[in-house]
Chimera marker file (.cmm) of the C-alpha trace (Angstrom):
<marker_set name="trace">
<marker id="1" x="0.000" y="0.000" z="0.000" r="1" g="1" b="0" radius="0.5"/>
<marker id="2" x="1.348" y="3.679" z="-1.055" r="1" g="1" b="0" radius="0.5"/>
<marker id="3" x="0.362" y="6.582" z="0.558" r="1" g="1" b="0" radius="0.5"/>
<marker id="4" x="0.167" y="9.894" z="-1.848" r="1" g="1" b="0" radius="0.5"/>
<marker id="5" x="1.702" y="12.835" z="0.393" r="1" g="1" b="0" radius="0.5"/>
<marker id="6" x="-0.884" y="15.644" z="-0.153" r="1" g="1" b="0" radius="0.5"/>
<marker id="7" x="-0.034" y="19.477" z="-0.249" r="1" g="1" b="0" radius="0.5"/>
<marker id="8" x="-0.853" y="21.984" z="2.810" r="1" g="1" b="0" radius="0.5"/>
<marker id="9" x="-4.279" y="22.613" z="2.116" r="1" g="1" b="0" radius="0.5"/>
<marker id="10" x="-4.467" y="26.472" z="1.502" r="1" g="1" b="0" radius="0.5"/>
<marker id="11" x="-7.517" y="28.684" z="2.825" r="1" g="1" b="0" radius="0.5"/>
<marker id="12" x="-9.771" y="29.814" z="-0.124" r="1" g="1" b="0" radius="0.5"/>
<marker id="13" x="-11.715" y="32.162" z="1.672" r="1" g="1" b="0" radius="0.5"/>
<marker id="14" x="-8.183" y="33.851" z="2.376" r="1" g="1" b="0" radius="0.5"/>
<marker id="15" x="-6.066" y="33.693" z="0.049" r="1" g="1" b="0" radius="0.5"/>
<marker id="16" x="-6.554" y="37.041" z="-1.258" r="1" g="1" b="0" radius="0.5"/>
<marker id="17" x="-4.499" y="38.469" z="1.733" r="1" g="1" b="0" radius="0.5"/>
<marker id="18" x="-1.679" y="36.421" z="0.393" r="1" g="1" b="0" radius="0.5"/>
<marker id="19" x="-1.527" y="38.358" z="-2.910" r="1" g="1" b="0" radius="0.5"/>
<marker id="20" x="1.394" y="40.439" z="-2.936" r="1" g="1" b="0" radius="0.5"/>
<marker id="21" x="0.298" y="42.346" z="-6.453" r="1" g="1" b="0" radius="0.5"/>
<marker id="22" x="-3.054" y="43.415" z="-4.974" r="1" g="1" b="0" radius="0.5"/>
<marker id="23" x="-1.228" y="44.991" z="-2.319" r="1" g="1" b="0" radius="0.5"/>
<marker id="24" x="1.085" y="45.959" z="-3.841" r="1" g="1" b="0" radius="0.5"/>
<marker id="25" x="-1.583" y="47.955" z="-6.209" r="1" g="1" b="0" radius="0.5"/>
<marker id="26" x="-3.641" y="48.725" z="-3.625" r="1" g="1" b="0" radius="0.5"/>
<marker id="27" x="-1.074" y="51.116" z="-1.957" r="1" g="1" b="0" radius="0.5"/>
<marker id="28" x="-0.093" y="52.616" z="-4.976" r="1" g="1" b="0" radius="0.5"/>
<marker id="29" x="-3.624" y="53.367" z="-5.392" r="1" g="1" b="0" radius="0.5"/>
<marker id="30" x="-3.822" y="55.112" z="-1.991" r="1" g="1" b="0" radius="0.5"/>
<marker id="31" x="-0.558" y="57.010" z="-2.870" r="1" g="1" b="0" radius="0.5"/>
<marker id="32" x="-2.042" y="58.335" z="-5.836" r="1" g="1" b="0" radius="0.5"/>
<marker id="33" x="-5.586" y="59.033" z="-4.365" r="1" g="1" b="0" radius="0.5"/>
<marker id="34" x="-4.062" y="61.326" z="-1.363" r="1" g="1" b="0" radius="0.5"/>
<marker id="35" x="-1.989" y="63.553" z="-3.928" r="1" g="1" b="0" radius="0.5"/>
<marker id="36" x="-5.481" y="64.088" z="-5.392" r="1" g="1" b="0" radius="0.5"/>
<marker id="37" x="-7.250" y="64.915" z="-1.922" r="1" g="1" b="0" radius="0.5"/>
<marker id="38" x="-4.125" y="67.374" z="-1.157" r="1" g="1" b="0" radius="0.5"/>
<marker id="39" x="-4.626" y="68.905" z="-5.100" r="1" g="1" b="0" radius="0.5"/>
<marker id="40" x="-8.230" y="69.455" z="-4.387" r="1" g="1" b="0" radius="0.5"/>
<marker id="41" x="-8.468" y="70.566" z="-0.600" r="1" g="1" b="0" radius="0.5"/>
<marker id="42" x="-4.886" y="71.556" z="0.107" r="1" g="1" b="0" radius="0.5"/>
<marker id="43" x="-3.398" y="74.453" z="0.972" r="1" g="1" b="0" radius="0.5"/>
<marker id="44" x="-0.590" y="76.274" z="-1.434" r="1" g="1" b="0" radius="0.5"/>
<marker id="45" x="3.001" y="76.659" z="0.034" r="1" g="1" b="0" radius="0.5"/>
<marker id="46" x="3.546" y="80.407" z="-0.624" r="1" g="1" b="0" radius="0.5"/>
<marker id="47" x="6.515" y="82.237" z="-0.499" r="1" g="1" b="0" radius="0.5"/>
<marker id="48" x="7.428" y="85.876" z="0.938" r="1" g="1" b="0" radius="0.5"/>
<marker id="49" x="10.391" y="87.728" z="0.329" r="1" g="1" b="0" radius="0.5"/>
<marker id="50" x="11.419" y="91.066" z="2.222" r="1" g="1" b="0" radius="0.5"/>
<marker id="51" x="11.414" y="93.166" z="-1.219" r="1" g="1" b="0" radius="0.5"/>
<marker id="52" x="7.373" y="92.293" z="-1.631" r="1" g="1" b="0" radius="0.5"/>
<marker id="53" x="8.082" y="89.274" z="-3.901" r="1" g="1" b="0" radius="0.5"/>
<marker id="54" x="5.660" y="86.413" z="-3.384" r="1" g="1" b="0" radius="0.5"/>
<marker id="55" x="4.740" y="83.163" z="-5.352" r="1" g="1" b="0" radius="0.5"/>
<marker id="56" x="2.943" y="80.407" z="-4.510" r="1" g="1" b="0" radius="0.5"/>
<marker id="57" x="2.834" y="76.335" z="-5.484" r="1" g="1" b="0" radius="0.5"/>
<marker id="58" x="-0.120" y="74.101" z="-4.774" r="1" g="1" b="0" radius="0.5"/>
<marker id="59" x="1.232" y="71.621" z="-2.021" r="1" g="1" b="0" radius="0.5"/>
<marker id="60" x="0.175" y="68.515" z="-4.262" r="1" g="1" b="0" radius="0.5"/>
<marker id="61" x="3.357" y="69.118" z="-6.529" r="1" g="1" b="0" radius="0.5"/>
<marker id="62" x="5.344" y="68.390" z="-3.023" r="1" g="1" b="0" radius="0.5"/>
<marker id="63" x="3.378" y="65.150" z="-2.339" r="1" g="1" b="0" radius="0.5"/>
<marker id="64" x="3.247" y="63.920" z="-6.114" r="1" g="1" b="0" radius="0.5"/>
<marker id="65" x="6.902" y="64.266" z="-5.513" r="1" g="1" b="0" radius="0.5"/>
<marker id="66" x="6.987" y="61.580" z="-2.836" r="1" g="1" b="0" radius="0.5"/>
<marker id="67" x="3.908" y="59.923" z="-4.633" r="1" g="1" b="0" radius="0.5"/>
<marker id="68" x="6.342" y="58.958" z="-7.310" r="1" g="1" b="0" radius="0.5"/>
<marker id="69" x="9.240" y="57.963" z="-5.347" r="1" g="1" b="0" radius="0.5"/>
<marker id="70" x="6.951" y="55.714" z="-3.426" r="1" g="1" b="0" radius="0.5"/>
<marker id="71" x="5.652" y="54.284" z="-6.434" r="1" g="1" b="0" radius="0.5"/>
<marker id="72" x="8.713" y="53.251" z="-8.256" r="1" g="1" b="0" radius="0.5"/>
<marker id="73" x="9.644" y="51.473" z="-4.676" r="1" g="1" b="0" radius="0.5"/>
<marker id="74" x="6.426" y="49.532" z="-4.265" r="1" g="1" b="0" radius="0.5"/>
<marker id="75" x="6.043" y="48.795" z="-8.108" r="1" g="1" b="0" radius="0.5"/>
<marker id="76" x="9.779" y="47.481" z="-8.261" r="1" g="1" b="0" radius="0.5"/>
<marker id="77" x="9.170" y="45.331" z="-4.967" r="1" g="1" b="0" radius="0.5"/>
<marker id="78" x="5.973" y="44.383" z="-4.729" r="1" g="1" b="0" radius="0.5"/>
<marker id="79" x="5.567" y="43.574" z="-8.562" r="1" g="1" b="0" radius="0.5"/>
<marker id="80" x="8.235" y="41.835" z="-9.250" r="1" g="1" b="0" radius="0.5"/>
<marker id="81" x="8.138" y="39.115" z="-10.816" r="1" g="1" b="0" radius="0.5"/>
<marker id="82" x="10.328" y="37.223" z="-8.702" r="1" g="1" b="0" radius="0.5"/>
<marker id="83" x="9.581" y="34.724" z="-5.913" r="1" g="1" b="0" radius="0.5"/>
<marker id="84" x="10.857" y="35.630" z="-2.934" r="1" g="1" b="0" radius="0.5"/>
<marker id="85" x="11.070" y="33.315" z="-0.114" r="1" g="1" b="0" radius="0.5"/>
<link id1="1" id2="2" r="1" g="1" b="0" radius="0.2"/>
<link id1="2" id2="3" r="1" g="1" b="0" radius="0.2"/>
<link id1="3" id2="4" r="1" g="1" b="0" radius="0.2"/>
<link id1="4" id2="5" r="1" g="1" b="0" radius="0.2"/>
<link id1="5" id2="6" r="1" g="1" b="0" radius="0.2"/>
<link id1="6" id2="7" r="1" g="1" b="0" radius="0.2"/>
<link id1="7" id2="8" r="1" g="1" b="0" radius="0.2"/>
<link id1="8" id2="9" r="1" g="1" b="0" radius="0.2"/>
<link id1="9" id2="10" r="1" g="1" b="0" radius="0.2"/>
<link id1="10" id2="11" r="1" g="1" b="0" radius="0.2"/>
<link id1="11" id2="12" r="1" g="1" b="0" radius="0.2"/>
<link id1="12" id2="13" r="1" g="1" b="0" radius="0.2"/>
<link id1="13" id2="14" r="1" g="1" b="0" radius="0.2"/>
<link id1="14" id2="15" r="1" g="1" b="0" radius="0.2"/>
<link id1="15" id2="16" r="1" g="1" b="0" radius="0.2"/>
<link id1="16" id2="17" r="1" g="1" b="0" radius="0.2"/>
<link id1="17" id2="18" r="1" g="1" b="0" radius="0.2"/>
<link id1="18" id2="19" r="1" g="1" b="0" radius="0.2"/>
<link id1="19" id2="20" r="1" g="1" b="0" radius="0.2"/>
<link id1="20" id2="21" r="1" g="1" b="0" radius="0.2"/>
<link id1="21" id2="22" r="1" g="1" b="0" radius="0.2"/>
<link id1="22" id2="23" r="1" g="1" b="0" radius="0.2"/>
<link id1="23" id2="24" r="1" g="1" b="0" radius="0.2"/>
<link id1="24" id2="25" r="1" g="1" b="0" radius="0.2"/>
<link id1="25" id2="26" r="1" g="1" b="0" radius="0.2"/>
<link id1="26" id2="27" r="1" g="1" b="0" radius="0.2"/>
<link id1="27" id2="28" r="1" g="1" b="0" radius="0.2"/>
<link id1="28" id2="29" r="1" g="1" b="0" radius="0.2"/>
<link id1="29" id2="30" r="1" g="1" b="0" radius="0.2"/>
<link id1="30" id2="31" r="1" g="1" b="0" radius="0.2"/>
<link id1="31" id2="32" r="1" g="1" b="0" radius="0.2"/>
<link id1="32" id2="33" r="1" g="1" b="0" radius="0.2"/>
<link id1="33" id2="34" r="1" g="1" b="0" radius="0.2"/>
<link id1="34" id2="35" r="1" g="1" b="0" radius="0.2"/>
<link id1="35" id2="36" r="1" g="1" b="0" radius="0.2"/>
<link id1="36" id2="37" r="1" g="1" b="0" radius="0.2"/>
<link id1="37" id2="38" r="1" g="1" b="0" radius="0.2"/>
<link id1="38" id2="39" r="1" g="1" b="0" radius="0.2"/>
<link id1="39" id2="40" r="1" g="1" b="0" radius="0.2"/>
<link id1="40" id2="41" r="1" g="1" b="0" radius="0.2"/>
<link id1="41" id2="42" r="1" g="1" b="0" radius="0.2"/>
<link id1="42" id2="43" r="1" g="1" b="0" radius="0.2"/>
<link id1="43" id2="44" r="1" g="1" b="0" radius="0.2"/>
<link id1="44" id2="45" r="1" g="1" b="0" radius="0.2"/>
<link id1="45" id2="46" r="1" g="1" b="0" radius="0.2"/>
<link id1="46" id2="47" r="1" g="1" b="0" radius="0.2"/>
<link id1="47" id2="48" r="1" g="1" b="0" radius="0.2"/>
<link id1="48" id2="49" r="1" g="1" b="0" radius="0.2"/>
<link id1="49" id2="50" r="1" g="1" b="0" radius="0.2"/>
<link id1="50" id2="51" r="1" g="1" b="0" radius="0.2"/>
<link id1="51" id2="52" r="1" g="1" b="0" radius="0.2"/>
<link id1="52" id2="53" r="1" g="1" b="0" radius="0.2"/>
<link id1="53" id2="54" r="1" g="1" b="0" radius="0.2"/>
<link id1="54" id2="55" r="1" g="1" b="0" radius="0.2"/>
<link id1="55" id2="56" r="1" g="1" b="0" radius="0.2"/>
<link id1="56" id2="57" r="1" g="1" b="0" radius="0.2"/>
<link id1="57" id2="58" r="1" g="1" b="0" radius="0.2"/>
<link id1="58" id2="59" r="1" g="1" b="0" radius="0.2"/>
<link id1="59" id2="60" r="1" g="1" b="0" radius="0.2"/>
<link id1="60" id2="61" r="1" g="1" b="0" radius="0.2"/>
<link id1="61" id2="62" r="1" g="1" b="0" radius="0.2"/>
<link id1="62" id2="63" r="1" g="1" b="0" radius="0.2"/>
<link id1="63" id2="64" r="1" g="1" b="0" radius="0.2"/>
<link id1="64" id2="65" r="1" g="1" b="0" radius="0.2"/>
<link id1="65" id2="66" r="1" g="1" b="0" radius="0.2"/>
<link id1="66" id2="67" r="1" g="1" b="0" radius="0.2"/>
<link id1="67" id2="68" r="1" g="1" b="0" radius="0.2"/>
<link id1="68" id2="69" r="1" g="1" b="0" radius="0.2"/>
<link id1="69" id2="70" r="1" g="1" b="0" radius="0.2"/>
<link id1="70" id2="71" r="1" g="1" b="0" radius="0.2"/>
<link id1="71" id2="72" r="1" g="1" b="0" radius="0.2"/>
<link id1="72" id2="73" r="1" g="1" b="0" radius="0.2"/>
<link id1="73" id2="74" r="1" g="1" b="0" radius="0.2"/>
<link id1="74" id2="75" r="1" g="1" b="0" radius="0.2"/>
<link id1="75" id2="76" r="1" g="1" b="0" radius="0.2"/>
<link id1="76" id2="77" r="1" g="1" b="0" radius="0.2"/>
<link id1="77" id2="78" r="1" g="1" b="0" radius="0.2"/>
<link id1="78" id2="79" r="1" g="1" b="0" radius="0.2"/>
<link id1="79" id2="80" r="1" g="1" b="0" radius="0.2"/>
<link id1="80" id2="81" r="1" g="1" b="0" radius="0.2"/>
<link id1="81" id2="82" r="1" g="1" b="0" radius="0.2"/>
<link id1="82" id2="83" r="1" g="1" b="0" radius="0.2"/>
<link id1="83" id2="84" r="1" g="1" b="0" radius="0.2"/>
<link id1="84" id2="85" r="1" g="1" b="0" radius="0.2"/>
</marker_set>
């Protein structure tokens, strides 16, 4: 008689928290969406100088900034195509 070892039985209902690319996309998606919040209801960084000079940037430029250096980190990482272990 032969016995047939059988894989680790994985939980259906969960496996979508085991999906790196979801969250992977998912914060990318939340990076993205707060640069818009910040464009719409966000205040402009304005700048004074003492001969009367003054100019102004909407603060979204700042956080689109960050926005894209935090998605080239989670797209290169968390896409990859790699397994990691």
């Amino acid at each position: 008689m032969t016995s047939v070892p059988h894989e680790p039985s994985l939980d259906v209902r969960h496996a979508w928290l085991r999906v790196r690319e979801m969250w992977a996309s998912l914060a990318i998606t939340v990076m993205w969406l707060a640069v818009l919040v910040d464009a719409i209801w966000g205040p402009d960084i304005t700048s004074n100088t003492p001969g009367g000079t003054s100019s102004s940037v909407p603060s979204a430029v700042g956080v689109a900034l960050f926005a894209t250096l935090g998605t080239w980190a989670v797209a290169k990482y968390g896409l990859d195509s790699k397994k990691r272990d």
